[in-house]
N, C-alpha and C positions, 0 to 999 in steps of 0.2 A: 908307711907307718901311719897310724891312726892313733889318733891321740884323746880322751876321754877321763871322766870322773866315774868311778860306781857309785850305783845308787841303786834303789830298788827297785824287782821285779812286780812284776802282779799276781804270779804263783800258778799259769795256768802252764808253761814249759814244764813242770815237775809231770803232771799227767799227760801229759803228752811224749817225755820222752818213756815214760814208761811202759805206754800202750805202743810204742813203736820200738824198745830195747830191740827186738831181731834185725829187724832193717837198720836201722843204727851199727849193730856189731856187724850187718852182712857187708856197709857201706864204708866203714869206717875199720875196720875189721880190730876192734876195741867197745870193748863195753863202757858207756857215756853215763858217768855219775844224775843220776835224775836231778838236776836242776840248772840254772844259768847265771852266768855273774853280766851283769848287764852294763855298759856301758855309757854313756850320754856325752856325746860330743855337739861339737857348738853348729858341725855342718852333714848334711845328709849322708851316707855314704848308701851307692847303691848295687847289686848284686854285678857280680863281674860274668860273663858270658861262660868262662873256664869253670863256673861252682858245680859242683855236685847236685847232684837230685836226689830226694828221697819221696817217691809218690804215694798216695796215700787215697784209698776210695775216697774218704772225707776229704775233701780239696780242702777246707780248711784247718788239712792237717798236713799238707803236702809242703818239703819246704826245702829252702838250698841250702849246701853246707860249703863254706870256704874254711882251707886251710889256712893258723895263724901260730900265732905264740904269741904268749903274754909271760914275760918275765922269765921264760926259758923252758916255757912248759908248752908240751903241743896243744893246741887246741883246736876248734872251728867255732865261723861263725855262724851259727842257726840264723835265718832268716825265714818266717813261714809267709808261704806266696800272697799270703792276706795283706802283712805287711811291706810287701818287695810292690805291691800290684795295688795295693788303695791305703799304707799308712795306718792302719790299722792293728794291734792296739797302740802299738809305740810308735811315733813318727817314726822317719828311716831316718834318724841321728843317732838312734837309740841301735846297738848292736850290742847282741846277745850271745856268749861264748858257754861252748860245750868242751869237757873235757875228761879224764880216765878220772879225776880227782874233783873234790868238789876245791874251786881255786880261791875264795877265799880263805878258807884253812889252809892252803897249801902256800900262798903268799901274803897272810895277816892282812888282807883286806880289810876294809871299813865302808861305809857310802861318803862319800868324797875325796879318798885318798884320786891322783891323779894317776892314770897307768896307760903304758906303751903296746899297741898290740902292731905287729908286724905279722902283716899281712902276704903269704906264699902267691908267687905270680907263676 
């Protein structure tokens, strides 16, 4: 389980999952609401061996997906290799979740509420 506060993105996941919606629904076999609820915990978390791939001509749009839930809802965590591989734009404390919903509407989010993501092995 991974443990975190929301806070805000930078708003470049929203054109990015957009440009990639088919591979997304081909990988995930669900269509992934265009944006990310973002996470910030106090310690690194780094991509697990088992993630998913989604590859992408632009490498810095290539990125792993781990399955989670947060609050009961399925989700994954987007990691783009930029970040997994140089920290880049978010340290790697920062984990960024994709979902069929966008999930602060779906669990009254706020940026600092504190939230559970339980992480699929």
């Amino acid at each position: 389980m991974l443990t975190g506060r929301v806070g805000p993105g930078l708003g470049y996941a929203t054109g990015l999952i957009r440009a990639q919606r088919l591979q997304f629904r081909v990988a995930l076999g669900v269509d992934i609401y265009p944006g990310t609820l973002n996470v910030y915990m106090a310690d690194e978390w780094r991509v697990p061996e088992s993630a998913l791939v989604i590859q992408s001509y632009d490498s810095g749009r290539s990125m792993f997906l781990v399955p989670c839930t947060i609050r009961g809802t399925a989700a994954w965590i987007m990691r783009p290799f930029i970040m997994e591989f140089r920290g880049f734009p978010h340290p790697r404390s920062v984990i960024e979740l994709v979902s069929e919903v966008k999930l602060r509407d779906a669990h009254d989010l706020a940026d600092g509420d504190v939230v559970e993501v339980h992480v699929e092995r």
